[in-house]
Gaussian input, Z-matrix of N, CA and C with variables (Angstrom, degrees):
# hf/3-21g

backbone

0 1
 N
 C     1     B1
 C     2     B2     1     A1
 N     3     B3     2     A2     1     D1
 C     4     B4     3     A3     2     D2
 C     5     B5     4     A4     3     D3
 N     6     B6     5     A5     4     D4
 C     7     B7     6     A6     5     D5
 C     8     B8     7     A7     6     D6
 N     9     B9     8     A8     7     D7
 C    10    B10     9     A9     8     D8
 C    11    B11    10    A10     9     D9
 N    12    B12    11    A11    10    D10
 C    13    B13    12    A12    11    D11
 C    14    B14    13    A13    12    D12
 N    15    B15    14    A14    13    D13
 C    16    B16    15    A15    14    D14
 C    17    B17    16    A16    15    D15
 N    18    B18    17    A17    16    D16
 C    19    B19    18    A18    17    D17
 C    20    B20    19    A19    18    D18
 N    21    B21    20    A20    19    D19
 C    22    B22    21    A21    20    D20
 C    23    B23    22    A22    21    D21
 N    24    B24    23    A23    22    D22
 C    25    B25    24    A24    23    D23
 C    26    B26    25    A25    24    D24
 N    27    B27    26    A26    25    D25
 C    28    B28    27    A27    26    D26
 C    29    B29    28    A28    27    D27
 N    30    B30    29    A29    28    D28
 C    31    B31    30    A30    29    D29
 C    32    B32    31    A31    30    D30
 N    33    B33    32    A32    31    D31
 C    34    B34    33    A33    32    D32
 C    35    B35    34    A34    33    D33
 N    36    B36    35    A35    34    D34
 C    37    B37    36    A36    35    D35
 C    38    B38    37    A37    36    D36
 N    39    B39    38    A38    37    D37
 C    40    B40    39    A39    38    D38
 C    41    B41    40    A40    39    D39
 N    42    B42    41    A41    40    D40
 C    43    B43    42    A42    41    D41
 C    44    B44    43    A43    42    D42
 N    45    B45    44    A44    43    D43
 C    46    B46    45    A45    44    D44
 C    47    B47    46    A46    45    D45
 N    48    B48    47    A47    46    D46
 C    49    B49    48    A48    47    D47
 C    50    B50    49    A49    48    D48
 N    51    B51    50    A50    49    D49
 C    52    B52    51    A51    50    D50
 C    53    B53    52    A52    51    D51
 N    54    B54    53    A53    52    D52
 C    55    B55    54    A54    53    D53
 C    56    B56    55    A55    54    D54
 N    57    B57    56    A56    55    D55
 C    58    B58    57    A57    56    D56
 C    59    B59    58    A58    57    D57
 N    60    B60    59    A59    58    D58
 C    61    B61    60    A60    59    D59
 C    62    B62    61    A61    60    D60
 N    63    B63    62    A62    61    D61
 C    64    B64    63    A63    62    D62
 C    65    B65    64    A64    63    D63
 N    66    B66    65    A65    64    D64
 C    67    B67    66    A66    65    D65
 C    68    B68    67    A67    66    D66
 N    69    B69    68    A68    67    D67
 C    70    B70    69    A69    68    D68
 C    71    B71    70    A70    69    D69
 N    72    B72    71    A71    70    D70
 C    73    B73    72    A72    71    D71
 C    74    B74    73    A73    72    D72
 N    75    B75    74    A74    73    D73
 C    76    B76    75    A75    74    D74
 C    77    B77    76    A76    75    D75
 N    78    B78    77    A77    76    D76
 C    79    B79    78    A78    77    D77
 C    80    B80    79    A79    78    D78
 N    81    B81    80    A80    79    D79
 C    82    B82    81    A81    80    D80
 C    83    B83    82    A82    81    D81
 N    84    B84    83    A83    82    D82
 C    85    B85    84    A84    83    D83
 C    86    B86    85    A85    84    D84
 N    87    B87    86    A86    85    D85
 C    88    B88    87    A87    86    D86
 C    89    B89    88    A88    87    D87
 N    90    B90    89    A89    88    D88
 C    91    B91    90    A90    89    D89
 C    92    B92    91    A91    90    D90
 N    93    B93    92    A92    91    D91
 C    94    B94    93    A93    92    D92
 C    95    B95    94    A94    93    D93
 N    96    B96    95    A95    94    D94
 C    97    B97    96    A96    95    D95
 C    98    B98    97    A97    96    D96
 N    99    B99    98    A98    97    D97
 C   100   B100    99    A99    98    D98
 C   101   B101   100   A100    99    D99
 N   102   B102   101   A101   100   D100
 C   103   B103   102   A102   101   D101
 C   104   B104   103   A103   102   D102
 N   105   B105   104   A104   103   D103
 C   106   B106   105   A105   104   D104
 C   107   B107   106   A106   105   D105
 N   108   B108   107   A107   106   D106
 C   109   B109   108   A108   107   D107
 C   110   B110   109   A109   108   D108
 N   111   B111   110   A110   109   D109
 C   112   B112   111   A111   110   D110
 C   113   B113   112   A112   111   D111
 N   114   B114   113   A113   112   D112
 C   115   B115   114   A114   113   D113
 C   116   B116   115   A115   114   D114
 N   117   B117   116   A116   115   D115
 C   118   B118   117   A117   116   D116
 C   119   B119   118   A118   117   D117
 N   120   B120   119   A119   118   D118
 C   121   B121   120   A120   119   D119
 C   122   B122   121   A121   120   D120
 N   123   B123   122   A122   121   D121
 C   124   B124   123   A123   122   D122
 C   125   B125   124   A124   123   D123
 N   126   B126   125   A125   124   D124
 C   127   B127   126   A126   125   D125
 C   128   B128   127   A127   126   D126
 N   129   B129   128   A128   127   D127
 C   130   B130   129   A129   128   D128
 C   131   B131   130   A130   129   D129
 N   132   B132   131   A131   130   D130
 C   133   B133   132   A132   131   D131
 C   134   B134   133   A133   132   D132
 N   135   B135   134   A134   133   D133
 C   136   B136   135   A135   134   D134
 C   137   B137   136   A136   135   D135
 N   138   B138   137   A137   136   D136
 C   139   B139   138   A138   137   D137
 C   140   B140   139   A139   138   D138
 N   141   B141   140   A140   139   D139
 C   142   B142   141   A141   140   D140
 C   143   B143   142   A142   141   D141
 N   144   B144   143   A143   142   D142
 C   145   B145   144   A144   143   D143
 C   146   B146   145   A145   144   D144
 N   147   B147   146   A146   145   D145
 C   148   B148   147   A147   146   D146
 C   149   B149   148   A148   147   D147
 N   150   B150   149   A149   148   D148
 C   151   B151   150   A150   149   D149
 C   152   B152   151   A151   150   D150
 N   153   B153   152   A152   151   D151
 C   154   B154   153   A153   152   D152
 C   155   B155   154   A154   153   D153
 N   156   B156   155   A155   154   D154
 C   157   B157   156   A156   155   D155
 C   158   B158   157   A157   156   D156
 N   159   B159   158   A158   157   D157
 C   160   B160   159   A159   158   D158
 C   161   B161   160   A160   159   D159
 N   162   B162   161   A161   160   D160
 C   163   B163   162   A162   161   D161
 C   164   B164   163   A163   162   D162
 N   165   B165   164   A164   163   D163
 C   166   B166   165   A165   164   D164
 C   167   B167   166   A166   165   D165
 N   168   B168   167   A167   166   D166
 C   169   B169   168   A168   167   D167
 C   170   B170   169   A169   168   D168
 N   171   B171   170   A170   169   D169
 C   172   B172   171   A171   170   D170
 C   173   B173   172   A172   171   D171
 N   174   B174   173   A173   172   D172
 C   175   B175   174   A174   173   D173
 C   176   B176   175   A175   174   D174
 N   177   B177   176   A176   175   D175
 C   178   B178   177   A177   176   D176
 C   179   B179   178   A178   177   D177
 N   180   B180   179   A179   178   D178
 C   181   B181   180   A180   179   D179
 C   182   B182   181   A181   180   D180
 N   183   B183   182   A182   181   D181
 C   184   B184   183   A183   182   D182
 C   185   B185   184   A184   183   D183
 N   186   B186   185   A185   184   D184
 C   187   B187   186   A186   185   D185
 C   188   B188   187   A187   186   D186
 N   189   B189   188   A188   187   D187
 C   190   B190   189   A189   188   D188
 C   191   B191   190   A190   189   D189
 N   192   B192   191   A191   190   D190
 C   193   B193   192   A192   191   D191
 C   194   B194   193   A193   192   D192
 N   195   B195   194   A194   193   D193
 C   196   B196   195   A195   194   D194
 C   197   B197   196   A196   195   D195
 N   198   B198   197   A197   196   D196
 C   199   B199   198   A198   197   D197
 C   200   B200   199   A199   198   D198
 N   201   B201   200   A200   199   D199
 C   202   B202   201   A201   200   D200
 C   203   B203   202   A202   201   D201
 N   204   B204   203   A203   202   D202
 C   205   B205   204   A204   203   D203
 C   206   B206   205   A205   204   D204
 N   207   B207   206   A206   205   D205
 C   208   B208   207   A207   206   D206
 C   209   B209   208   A208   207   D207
 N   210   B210   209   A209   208   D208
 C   211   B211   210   A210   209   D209
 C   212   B212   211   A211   210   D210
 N   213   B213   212   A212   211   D211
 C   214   B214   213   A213   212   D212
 C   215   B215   214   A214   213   D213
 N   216   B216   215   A215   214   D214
 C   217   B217   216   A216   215   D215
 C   218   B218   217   A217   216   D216
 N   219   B219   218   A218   217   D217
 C   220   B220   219   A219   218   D218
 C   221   B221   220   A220   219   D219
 N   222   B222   221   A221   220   D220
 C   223   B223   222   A222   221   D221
 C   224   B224   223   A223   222   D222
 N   225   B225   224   A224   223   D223
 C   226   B226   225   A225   224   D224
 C   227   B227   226   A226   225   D225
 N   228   B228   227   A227   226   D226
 C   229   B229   228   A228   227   D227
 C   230   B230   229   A229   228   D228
 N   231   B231   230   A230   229   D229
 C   232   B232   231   A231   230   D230
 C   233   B233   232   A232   231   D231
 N   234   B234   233   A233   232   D232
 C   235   B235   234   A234   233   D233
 C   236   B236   235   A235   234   D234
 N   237   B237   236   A236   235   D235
 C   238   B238   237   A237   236   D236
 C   239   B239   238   A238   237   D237
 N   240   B240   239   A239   238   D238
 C   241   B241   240   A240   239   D239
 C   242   B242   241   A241   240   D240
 N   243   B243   242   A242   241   D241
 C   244   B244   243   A243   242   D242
 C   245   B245   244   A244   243   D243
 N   246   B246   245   A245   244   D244
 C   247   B247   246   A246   245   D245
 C   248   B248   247   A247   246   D246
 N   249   B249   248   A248   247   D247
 C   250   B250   249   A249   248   D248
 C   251   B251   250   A250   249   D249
 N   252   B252   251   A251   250   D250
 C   253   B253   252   A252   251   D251
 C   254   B254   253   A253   252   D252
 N   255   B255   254   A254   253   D253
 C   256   B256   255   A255   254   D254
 C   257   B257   256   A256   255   D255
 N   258   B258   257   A257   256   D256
 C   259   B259   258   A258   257   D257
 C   260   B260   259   A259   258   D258
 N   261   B261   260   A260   259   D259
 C   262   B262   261   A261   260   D260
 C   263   B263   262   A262   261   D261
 N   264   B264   263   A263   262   D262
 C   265   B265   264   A264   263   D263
 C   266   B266   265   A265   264   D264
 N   267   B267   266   A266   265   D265
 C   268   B268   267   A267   266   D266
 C   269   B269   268   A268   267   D267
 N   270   B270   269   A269   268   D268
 C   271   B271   270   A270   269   D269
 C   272   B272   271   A271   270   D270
 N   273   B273   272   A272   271   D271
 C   274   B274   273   A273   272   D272
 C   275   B275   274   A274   273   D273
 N   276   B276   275   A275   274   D274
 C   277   B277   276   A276   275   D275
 C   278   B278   277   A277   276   D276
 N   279   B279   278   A278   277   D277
 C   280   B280   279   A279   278   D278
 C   281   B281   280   A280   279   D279
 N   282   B282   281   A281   280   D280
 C   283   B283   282   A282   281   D281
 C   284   B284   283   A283   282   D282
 N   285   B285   284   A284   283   D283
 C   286   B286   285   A285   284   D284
 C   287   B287   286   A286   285   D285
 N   288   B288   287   A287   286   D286
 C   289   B289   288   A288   287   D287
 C   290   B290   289   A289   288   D288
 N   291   B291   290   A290   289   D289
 C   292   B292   291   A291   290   D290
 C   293   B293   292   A292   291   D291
 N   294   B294   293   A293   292   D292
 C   295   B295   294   A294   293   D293
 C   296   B296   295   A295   294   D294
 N   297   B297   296   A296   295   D295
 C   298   B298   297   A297   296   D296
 C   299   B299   298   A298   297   D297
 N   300   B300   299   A299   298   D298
 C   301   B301   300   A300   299   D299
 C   302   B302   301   A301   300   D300
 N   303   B303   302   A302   301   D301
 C   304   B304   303   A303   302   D302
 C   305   B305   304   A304   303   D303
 N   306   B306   305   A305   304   D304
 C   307   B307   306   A306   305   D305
 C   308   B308   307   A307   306   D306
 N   309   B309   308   A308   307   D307
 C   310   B310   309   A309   308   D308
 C   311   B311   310   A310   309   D309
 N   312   B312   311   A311   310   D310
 C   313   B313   312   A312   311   D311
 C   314   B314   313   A313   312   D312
 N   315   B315   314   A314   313   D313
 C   316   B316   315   A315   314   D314
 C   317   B317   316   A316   315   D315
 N   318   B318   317   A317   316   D316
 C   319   B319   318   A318   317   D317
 C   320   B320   319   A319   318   D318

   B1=1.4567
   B2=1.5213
   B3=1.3141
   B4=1.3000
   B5=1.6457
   B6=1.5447
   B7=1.5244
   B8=1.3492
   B9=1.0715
   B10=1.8224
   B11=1.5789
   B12=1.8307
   B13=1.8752
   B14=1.4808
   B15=0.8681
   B16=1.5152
   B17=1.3607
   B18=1.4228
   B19=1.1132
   B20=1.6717
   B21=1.6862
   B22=1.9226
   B23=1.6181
   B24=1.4732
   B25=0.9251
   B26=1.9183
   B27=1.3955
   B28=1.3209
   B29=1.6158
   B30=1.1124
   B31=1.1546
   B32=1.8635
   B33=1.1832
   B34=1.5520
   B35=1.6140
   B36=1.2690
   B37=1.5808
   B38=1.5688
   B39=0.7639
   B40=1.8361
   B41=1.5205
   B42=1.2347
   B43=1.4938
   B44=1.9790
   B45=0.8604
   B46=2.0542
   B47=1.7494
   B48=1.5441
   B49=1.0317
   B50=1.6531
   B51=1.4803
   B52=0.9174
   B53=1.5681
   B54=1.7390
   B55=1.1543
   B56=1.4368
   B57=1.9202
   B58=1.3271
   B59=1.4984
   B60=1.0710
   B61=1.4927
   B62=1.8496
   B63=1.3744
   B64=1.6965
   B65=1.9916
   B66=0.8997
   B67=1.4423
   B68=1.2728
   B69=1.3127
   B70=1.3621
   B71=1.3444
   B72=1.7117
   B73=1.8948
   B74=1.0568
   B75=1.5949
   B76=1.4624
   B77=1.4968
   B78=1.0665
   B79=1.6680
   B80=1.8336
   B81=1.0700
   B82=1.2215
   B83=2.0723
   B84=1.4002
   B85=1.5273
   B86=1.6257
   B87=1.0612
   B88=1.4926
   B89=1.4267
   B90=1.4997
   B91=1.3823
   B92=1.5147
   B93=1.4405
   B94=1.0791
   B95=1.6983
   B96=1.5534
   B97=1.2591
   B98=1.5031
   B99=1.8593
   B100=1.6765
   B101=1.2680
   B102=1.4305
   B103=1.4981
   B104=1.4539
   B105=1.6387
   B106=1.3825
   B107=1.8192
   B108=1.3314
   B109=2.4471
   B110=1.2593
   B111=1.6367
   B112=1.4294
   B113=1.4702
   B114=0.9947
   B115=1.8187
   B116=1.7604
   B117=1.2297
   B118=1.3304
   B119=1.3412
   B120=1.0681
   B121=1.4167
   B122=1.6478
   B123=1.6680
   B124=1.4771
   B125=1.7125
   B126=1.5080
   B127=1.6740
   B128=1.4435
   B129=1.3703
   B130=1.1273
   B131=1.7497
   B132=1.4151
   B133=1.4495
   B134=1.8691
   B135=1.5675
   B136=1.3340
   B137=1.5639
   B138=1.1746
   B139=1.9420
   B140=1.1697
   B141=1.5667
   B142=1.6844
   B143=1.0102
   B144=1.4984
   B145=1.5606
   B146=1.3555
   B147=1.2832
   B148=1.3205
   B149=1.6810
   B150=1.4991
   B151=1.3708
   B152=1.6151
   B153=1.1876
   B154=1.5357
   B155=1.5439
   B156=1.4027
   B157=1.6931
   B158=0.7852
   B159=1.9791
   B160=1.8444
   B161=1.5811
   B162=1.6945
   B163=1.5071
   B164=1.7566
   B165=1.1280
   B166=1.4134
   B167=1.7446
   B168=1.2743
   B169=1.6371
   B170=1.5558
   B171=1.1742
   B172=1.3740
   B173=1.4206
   B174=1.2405
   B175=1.8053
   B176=1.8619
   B177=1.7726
   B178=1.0291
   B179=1.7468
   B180=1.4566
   B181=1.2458
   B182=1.3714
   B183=1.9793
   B184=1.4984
   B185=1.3297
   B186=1.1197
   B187=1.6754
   B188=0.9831
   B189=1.2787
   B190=1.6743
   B191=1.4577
   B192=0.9819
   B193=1.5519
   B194=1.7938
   B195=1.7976
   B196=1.3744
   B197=1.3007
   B198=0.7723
   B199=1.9992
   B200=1.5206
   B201=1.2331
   B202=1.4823
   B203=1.2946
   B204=1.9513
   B205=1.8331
   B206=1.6925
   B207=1.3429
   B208=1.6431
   B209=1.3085
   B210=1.0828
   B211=1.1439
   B212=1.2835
   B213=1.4108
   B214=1.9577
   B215=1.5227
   B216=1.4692
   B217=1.2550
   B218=1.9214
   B219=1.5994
   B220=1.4080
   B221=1.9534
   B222=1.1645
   B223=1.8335
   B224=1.2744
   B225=0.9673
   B226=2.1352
   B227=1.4349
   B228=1.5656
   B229=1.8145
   B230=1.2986
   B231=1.1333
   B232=1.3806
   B233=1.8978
   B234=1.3381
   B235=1.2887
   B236=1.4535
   B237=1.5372
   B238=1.9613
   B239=1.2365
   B240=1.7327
   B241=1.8830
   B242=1.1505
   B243=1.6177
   B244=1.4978
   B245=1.4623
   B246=1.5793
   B247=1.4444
   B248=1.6631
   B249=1.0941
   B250=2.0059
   B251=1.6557
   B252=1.2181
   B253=1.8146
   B254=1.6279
   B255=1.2995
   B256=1.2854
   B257=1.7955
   B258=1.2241
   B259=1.8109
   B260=1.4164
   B261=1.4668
   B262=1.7299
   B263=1.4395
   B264=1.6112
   B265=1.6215
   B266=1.4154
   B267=1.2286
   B268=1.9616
   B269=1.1665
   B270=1.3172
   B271=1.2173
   B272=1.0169
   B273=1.2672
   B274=1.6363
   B275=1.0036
   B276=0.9540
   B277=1.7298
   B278=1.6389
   B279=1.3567
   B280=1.0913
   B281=1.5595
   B282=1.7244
   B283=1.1614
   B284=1.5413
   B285=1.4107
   B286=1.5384
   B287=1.8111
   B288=1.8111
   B289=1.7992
   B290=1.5250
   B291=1.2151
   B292=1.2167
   B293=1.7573
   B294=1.4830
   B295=1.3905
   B296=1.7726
   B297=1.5948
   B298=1.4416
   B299=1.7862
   B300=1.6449
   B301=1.7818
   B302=1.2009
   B303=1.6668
   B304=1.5850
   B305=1.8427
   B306=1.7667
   B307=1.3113
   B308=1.7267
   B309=0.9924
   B310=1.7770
   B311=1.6377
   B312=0.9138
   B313=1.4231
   B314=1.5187
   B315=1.4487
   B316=1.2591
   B317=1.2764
   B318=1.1228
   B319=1.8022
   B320=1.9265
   A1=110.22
   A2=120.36
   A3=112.75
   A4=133.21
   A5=103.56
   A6=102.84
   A7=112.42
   A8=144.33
   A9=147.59
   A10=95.22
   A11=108.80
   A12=110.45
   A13=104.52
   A14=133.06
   A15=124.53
   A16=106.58
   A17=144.15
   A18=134.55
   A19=118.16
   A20=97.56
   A21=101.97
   A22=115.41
   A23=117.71
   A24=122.39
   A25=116.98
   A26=109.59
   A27=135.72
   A28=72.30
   A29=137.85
   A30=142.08
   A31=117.04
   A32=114.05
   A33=127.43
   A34=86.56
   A35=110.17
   A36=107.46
   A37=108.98
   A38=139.09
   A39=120.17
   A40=121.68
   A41=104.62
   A42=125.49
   A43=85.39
   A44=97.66
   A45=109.54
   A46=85.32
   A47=128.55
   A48=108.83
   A49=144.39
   A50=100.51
   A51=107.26
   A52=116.45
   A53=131.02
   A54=129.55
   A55=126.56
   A56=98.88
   A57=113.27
   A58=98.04
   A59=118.58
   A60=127.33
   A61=117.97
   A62=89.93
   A63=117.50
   A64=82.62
   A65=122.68
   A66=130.56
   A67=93.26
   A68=150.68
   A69=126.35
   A70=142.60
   A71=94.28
   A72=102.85
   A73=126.36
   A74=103.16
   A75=119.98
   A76=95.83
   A77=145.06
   A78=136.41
   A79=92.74
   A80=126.17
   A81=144.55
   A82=110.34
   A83=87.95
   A84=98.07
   A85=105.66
   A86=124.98
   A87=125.79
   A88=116.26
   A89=106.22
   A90=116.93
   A91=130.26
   A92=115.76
   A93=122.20
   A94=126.03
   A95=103.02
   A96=111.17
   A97=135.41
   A98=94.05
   A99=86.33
   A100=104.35
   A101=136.70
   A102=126.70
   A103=100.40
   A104=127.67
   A105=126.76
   A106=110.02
   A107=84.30
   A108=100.38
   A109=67.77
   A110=125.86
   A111=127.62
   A112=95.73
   A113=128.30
   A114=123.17
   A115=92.30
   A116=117.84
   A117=137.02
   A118=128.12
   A119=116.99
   A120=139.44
   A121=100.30
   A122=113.15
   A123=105.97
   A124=115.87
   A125=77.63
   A126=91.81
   A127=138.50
   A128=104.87
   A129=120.67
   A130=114.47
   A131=117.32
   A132=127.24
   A133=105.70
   A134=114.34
   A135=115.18
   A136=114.49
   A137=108.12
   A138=105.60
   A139=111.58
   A140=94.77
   A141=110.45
   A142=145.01
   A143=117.88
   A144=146.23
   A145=91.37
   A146=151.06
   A147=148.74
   A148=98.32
   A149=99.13
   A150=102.96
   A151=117.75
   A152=117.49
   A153=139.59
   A154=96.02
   A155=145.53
   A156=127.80
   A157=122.64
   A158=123.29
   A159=117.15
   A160=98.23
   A161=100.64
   A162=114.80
   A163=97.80
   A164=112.19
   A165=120.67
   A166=109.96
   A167=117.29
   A168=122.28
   A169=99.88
   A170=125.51
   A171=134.28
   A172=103.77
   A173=97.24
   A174=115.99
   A175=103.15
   A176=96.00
   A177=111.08
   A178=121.97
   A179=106.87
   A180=112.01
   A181=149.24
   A182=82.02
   A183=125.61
   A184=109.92
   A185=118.88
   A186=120.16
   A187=121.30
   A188=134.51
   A189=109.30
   A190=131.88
   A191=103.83
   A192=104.78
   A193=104.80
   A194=126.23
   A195=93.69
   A196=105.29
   A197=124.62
   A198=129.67
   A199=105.55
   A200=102.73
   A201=112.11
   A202=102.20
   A203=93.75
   A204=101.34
   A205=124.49
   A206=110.68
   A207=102.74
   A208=120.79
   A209=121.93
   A210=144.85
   A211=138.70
   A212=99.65
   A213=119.65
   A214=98.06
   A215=109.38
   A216=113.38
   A217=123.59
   A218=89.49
   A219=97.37
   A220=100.41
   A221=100.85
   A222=87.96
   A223=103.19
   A224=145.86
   A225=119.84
   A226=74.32
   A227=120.47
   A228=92.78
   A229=96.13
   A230=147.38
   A231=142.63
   A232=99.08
   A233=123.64
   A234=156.56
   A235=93.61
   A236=114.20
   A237=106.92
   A238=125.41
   A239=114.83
   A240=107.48
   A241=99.70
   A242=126.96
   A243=115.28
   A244=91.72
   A245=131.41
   A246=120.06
   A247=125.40
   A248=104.60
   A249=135.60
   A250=90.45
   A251=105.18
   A252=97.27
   A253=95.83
   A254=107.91
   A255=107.83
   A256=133.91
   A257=92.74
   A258=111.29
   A259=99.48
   A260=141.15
   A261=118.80
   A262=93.51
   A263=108.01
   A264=108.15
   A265=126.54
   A266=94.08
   A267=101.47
   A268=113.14
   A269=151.21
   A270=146.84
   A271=130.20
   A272=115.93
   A273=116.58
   A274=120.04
   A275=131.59
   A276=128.86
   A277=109.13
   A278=134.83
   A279=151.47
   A280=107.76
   A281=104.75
   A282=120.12
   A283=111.98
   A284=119.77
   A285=138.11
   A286=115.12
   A287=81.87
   A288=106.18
   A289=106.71
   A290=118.66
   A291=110.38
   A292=137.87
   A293=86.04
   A294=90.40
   A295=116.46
   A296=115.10
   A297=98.96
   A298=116.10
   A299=101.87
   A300=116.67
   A301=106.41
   A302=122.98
   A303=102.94
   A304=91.13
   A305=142.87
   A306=99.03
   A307=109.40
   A308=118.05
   A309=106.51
   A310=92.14
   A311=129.84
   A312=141.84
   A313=113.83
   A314=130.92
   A315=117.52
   A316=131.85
   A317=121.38
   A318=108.58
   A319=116.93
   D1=-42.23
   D2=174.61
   D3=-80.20
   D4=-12.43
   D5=148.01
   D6=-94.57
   D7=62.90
   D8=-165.30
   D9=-146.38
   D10=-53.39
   D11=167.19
   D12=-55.29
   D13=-75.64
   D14=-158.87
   D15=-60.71
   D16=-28.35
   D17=174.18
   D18=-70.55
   D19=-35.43
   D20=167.96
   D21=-78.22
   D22=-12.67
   D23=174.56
   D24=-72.86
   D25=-34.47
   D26=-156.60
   D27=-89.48
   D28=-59.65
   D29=-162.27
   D30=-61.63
   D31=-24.38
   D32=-166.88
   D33=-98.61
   D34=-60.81
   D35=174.85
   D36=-45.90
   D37=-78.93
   D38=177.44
   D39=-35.42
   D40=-41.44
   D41=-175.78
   D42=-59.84
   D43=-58.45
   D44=-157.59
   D45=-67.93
   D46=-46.23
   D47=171.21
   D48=-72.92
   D49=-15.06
   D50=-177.95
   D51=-91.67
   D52=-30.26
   D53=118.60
   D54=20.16
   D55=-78.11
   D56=-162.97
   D57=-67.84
   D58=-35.21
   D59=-161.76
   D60=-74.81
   D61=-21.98
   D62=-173.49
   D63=-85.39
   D64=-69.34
   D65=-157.53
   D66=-72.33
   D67=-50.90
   D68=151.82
   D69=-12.59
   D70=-78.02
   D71=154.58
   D72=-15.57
   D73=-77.88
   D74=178.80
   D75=-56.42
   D76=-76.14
   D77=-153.49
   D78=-39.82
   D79=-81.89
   D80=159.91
   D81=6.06
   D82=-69.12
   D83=-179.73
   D84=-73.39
   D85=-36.05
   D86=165.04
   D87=-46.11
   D88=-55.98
   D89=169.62
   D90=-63.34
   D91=-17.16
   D92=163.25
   D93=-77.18
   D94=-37.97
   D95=168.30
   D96=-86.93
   D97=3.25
   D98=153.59
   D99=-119.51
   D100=31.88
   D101=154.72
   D102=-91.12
   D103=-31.80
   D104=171.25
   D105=-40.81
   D106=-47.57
   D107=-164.24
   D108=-53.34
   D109=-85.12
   D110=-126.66
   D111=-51.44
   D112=-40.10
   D113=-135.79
   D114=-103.94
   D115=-1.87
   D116=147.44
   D117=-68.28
   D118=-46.77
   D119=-167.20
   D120=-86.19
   D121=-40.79
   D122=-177.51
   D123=-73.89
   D124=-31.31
   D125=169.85
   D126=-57.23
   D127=-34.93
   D128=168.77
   D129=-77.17
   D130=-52.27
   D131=-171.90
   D132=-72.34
   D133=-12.13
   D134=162.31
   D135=-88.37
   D136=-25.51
   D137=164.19
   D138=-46.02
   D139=-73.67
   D140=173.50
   D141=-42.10
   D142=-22.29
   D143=166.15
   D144=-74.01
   D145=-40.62
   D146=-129.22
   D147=-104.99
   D148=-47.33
   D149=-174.48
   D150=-95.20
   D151=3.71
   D152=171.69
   D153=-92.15
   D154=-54.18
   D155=153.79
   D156=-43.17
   D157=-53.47
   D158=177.98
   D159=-26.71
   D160=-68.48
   D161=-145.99
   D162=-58.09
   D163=-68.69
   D164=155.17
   D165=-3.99
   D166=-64.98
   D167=-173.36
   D168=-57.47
   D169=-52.03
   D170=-131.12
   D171=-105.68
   D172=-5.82
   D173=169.11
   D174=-76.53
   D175=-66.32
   D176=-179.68
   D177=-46.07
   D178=-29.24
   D179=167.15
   D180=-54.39
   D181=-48.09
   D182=151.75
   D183=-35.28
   D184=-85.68
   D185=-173.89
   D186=-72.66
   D187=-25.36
   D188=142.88
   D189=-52.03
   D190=-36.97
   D191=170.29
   D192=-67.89
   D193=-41.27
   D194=178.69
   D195=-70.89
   D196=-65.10
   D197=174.25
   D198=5.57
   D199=-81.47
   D200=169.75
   D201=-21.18
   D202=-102.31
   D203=175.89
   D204=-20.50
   D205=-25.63
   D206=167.76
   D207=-117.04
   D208=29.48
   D209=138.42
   D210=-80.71
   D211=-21.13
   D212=-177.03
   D213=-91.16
   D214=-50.44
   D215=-168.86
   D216=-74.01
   D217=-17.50
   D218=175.84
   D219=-72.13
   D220=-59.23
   D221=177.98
   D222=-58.63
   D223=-24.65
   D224=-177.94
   D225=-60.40
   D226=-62.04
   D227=-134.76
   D228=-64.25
   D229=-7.43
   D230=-144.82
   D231=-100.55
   D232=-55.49
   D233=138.49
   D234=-15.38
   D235=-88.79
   D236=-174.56
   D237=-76.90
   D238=10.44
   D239=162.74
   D240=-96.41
   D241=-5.80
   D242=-175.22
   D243=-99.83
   D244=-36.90
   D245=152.15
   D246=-17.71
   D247=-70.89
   D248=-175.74
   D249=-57.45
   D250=-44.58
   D251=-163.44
   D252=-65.77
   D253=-49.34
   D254=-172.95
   D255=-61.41
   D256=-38.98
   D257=161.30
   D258=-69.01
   D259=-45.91
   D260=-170.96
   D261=-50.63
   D262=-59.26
   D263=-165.23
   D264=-39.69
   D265=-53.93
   D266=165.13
   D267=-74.83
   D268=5.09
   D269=125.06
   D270=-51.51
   D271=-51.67
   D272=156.54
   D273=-65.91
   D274=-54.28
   D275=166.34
   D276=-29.53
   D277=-51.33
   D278=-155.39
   D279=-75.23
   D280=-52.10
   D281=177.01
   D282=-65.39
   D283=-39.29
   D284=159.35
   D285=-14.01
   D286=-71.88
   D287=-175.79
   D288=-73.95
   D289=-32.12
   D290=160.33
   D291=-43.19
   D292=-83.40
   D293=170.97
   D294=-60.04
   D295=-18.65
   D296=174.98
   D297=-70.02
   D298=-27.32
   D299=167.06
   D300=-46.81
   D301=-65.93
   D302=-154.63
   D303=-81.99
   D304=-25.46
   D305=-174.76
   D306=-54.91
   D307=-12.44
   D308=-153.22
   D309=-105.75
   D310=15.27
   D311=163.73
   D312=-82.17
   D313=125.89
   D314=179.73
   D315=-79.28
   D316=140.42
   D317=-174.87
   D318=-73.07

């Protein structure tokens, strides 16, 4: 009986080590499969970053180009009210010499 303890003892110790060794693994493989998620997850949210700048650029492109475009269009109008200003004037002017023609015209 008293060499029977040390042999069940010798026996729990493998058991206790081999346990540890099982729960290792697994810790291990756990740990492997959430550096997989992560390195998935970065992978994915760096696509997405990637194509959130494209879109990002092409915005930015966008409004320079309207900017521009309203920038061009602000001088026409600016250009044809000083046009318009200028034709009323010679319109009036016109209408001026006119009506000063027929008073000095005899009836």
């Amino acid at each position: 009986l008293a060499q029977a303890l040390p042999a069940q003892a010798a026996t729990l110790v493998i058991h206790s080590m081999s346990d540890q060794k099982d729960l290792q693994i697994q810790e291990a493989k756990n740990l492997q499969q959430a550096i997989e998620d992560i390195t998935a997850r970065k992978d994915q949210l760096e696509a997405e970053t990637t194509a959130l700048h494209a879109e990002q650029q092409q915005l930015f492109d966008r409004v320079r180009s309207l900017q521009a475009n309203h920038a061009q269009i602000n001088q026409q109008m600016t250009e044809k009210s000083h046009r318009l200003e200028q034709i009323k004037r010679e319109m009036y002017q016109k209408e001026s010499e006119y009506m000063a023609f027929l008073e000095a015209q005899p009836s």
